[in-house]
C-alpha positions in Angstrom: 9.5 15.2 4.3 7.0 12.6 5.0 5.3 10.5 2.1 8.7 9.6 0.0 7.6 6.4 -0.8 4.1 7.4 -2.4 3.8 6.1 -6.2 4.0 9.2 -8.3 4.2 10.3 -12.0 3.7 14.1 -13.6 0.5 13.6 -13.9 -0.3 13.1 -10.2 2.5 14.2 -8.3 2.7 13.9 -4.4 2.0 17.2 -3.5 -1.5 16.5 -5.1 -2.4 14.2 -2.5 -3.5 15.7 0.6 -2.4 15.9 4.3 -0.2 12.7 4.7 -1.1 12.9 8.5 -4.6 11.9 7.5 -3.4 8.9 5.1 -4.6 6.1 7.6 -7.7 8.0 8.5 -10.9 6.7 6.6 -14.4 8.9 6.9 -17.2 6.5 5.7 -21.2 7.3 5.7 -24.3 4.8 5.9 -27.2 6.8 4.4 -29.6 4.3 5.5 -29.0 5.2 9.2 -27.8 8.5 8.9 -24.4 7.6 10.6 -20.4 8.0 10.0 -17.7 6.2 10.6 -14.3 7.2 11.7 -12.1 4.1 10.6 -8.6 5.0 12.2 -5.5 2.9 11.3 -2.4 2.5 13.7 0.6 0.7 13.4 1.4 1.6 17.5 4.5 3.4 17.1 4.6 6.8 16.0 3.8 8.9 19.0 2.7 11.4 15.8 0.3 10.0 15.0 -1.0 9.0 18.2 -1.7 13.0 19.2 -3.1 13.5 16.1 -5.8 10.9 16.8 -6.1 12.1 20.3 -7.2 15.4 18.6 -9.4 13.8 15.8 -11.1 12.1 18.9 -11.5 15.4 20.6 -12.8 17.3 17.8 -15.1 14.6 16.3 -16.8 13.4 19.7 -17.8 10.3 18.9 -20.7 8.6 20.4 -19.1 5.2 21.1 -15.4 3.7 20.0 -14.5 0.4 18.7 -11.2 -0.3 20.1 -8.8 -3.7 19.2 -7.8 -4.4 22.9 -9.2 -5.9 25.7 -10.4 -4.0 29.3 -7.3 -5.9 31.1 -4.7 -4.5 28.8 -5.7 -1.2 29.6 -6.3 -1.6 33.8 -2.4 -3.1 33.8 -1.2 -0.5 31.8 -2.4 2.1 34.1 -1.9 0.3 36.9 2.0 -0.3 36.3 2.3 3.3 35.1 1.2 4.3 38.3 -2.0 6.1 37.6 -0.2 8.2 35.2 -1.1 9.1 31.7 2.1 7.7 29.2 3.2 10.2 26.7 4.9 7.8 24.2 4.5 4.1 22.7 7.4 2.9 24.8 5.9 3.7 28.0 2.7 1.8 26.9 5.0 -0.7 25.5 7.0 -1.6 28.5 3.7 -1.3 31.3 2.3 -4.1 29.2 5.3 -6.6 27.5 3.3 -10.1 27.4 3.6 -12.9 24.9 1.7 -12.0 21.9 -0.1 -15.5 21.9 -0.8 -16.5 25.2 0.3 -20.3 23.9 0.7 -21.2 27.9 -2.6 -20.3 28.6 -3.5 -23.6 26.3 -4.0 -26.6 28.1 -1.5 -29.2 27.1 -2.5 -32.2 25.3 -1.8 -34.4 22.2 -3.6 -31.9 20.0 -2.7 -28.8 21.3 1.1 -30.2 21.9 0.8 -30.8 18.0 -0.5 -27.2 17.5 2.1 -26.0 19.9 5.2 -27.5 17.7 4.0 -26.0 14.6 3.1 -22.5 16.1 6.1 -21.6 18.0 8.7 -21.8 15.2 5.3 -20.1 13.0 5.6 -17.2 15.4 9.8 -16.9 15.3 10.3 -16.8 11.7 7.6 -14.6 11.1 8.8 -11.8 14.2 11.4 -12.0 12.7 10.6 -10.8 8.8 7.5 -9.0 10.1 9.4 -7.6 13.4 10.1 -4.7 11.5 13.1 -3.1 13.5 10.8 -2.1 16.3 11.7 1.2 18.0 10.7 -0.4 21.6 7.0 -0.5 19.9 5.3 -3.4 18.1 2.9 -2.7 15.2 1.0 -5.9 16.8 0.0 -4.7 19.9 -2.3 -2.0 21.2 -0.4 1.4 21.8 -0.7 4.9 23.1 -3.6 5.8 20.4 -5.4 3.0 21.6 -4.6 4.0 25.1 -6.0 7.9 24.3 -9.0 6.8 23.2 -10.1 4.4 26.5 -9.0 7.5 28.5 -11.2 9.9 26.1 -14.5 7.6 26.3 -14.1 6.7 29.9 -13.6 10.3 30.8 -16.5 11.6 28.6 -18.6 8.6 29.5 -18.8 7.1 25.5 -19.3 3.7 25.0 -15.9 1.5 24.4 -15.9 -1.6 22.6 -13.3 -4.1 22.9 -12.8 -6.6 19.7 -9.6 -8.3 21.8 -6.1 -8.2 20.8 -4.6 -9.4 17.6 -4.9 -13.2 19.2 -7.9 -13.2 20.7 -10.0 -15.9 20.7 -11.3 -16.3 17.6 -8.0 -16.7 16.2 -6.6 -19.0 18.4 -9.4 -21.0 17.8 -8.7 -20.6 13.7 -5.0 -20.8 14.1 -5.4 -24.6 16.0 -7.9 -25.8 13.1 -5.5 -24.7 10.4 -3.0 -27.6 9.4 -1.2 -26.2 7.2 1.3 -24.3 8.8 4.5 -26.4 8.4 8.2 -25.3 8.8 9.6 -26.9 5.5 7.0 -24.9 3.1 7.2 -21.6 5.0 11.2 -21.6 4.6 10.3 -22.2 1.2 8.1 -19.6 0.5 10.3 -16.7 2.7 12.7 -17.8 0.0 10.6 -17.1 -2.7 8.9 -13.8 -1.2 11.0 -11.7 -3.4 12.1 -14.0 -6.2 11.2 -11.5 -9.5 12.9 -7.8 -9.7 10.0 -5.9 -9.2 9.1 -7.8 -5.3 12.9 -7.4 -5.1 13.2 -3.8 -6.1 10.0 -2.7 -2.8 11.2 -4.7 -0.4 14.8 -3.9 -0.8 13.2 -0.2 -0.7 10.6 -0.4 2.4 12.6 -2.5 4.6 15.6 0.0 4.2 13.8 2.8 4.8 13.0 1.2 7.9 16.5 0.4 8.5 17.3 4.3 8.1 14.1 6.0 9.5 13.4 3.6 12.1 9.1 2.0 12.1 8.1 4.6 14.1 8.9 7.3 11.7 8.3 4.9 9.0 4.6 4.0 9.7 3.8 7.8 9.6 3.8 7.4 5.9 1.8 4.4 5.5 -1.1 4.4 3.0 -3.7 2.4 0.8 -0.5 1.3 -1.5 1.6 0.6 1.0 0.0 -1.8 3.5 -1.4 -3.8 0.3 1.5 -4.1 -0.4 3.0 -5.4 3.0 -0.4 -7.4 3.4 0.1 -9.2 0.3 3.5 -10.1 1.0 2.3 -11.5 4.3 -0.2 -13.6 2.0 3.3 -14.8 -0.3 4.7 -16.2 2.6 1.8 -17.4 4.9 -1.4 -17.6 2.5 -3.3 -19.9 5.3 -2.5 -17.7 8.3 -3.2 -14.3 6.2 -6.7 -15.1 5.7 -7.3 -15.6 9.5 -5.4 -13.2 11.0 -6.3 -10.7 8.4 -9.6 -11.9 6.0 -11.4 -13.3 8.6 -10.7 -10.6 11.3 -11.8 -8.1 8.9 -15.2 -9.7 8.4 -15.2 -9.9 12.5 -14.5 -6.5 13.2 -16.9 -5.2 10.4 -19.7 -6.9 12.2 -19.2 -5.6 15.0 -18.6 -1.8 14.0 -21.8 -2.2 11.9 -23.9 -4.3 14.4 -22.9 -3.2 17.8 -21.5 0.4 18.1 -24.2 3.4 19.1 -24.8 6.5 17.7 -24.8 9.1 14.9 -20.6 9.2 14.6 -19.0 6.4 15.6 -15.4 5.8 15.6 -13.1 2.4 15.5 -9.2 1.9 15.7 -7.7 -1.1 14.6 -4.1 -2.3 13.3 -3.7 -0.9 9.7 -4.1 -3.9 7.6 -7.5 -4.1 9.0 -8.4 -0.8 6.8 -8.5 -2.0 3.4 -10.9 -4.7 4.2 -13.0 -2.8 6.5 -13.5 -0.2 3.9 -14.7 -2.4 1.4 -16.7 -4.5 3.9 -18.5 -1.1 5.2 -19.1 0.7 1.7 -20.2 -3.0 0.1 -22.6 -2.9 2.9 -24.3 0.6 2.7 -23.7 1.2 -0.9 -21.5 4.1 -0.9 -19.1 2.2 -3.4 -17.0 4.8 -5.4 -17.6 4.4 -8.9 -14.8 4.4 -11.1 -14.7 6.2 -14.1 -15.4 4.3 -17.0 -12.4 3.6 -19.5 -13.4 3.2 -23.4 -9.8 2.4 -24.5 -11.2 3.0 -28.4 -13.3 6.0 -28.1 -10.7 7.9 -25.1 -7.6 7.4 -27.2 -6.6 11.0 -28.5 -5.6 10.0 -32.3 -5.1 13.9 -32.6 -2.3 13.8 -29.8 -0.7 11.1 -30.9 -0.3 12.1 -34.4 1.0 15.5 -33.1 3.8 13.6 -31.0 4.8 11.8 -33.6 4.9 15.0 -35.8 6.4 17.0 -33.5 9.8 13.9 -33.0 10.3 13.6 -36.9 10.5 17.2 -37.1 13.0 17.5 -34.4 14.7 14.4 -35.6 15.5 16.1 -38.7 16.6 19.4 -37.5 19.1 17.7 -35.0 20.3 15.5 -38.0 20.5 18.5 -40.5 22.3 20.2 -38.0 25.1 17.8 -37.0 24.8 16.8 -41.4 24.1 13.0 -40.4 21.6 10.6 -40.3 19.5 10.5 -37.1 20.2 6.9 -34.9 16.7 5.3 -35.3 13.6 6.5 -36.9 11.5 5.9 -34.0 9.9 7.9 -31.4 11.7 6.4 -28.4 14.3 3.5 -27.6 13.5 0.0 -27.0 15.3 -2.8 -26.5 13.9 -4.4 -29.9 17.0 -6.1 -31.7 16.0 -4.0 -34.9 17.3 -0.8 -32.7 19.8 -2.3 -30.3 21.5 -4.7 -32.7 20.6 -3.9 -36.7 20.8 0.1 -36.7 21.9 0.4 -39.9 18.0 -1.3 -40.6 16.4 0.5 -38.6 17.9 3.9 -40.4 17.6 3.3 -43.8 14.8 4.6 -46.3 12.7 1.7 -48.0 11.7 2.8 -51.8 10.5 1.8 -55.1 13.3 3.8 -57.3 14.7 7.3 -57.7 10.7 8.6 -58.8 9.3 7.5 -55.7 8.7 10.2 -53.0 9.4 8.2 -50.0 13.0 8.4 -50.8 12.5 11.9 -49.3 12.3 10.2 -46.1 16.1 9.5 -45.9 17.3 13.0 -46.6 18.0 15.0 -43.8 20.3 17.7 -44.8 18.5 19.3 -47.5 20.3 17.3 -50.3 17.6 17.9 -52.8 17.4 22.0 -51.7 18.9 22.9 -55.0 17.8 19.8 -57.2 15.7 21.2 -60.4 12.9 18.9 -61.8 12.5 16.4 -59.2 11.3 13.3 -60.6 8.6 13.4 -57.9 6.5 16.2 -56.4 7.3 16.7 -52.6 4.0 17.2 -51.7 3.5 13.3 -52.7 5.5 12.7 -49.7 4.0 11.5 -46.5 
């Protein structure tokens, strides 16, 4: 079953939620030029997911493609496959294995040496949280659905854009201006990634299900929730780094999706946590935001329903009590941890009233002591 990890309650359970195939697929409109956007995100693993954007490609035709590579990595992968078409990620993997950041491509001197120092050590700690147990596949590089859709546009003469790999230029160019990318403060904050239950609790659960599915199978389930969730830990333990390899690439690729694809249906790939931004970026722009339904937390709250729960508990409480002839534990609708309940019971339990004529006392009888009682000091009905 795919999707396990999809937030879910009884009023929106999973099976509500549409194909989970299509989960990193984003279809966005500009009314003012009469054009559409298909925003695919890829991790570069799931060989899934890569024929299902083959087919997307196929059956939407797109008039030019937006693609996060550059022309050389796609010549040397055909070139070392042979002239062959790969079938999986780990044939695209291994015709292309190069050095993410082509640091050796830097001339050396006192300032880049300096950048250097602090950006090798930068790029082993981090492959190693963010590694993610590849499967001979890396959710950093371009893969086989990047691959399919070169070979699509080429063979059906469409217009391919390359934006460059995950360090191109750009962020290189970022990356050397940013100081702040010390050893000392990023141990620190990998130490402190997870320091509250709750960020305990996910990653304990995403990075074992990566242990036990494997990332290919894993990134098949990816979705809006989940690669916030793995962007904003990347922001807990690299905050500076985040905003250029993710912020500020967002903003790059937007302008050029907007500004320099062709055509009526256009169509861009990118690494997943591109998508969030790019969404917002793209519907900010042509002002197809989607409004959210307003919330009047006064004039929405259902006083009706909430009187009939509580109505509904007392009188349940008291048949459970009158059948097992005691008193019920609390008097509440549900358990807390509020030392009243947990620690004081017997306060919790017991009837507050004025004297033997006052009908409240009604509200500590729950085996009909008073069935047979003549000439009640008090008239029932008085109690509430």
């Amino acid at each position: 079953m795919r999707n396990p990890n999809y937030w879910s309650d009884i009023g929106f359970p999973n099976y509500e939620r549409g194909d989970p195939l299509m989960n990193s697929v984003k279809l966005l409109e500009d009314p003012q030029n009469n054009r559409k956007l298909i925003l695919v995100g890829t991790m570069n693993c799931s060989t899934v997911l890569a024929d299902r954007t083959r087919k997307l490609i196929e059956r939407a035709n797109p008039d030019s493609i937006l693609v996060e590579t550059t022309p050389h990595w796609y010549d040397e992968v055909l070139n070392n496959l042979g002239g062959t078409m790969p079938k999986t990620n780990a044939e695209v993997y291994n015709a292309y294995f190069k050095p993410l950041a082509n640091l050796y491509m830097i001339e050396n001197n006192l300032r880049t040496l300096t950048f250097k120092a602090k950006m090798y050590p930068w790029l082993m700690i981090m492959g190693q949280y963010f590694g993610l147990g590849m499967d001979n596949c890396s959710a950093f590089r371009a893969g086989l659905e990047v691959f399919n859709a070169i070979t699509y546009a080429k063979q059906n003469h469409k217009e391919v854009l390359y934006s460059g790999q995950l360090f191109n230029s750009s962020v290189m160019k970022f990356l050397a201006g940013e100081p702040r990318m010390y050893l000392l403060p990023l141990i620190y904050r990998l130490g402190r990634a997870n320091n509250n239950q709750f960020w305990s609790k996910e990653w304990d659960g995403y990075f074992g299900q990566i242990a036990v599915h494997g990332f290919s199978n894993f990134s098949e389930w990816f979705d809006d929730i989940t690669i916030n969730w793995f962007i904003k830990l990347f922001e807990r333990i690299s905050p500076y780094q985040k905003r250029i390899l993710v912020d500020q690439e967002d903003d790059r690729l937007f302008h050029l999706i907007y500004e320099e694809l062709n055509g009526k249906t256009i169509m861009a790939i990118v690494n997943h946590w591109h998508i969030p931004g790019l969404e917002y970026h793209w519907r900010h722009t042509t002002g197809t935001e989607i409004k959210q339904e307003f919330i009047n937390p006064i004039g929405d709250f259902d006083i009706n329903f909430n009187l009939e729960g509580k109505l509904m508990n007392e009188q349940l409480r008291r048949i459970k009590s009158k059948a097992a002839k005691t008193e019920p534990a609390v008097t509440s609708d549900y358990l807390t941890t509020y030392v009243k309940q947990s620690l004081e019971a017997e306060r919790e339990r017991h009837v507050f009233f004025d004297g033997y004529t006052d009908p409240e006392l009604e509200h500590g009888l729950y085996n009909d002591e008073n069935k047979e009682v003549q000439n009640l000091p008090y008239e029932k009905k008085d109690h509430h």
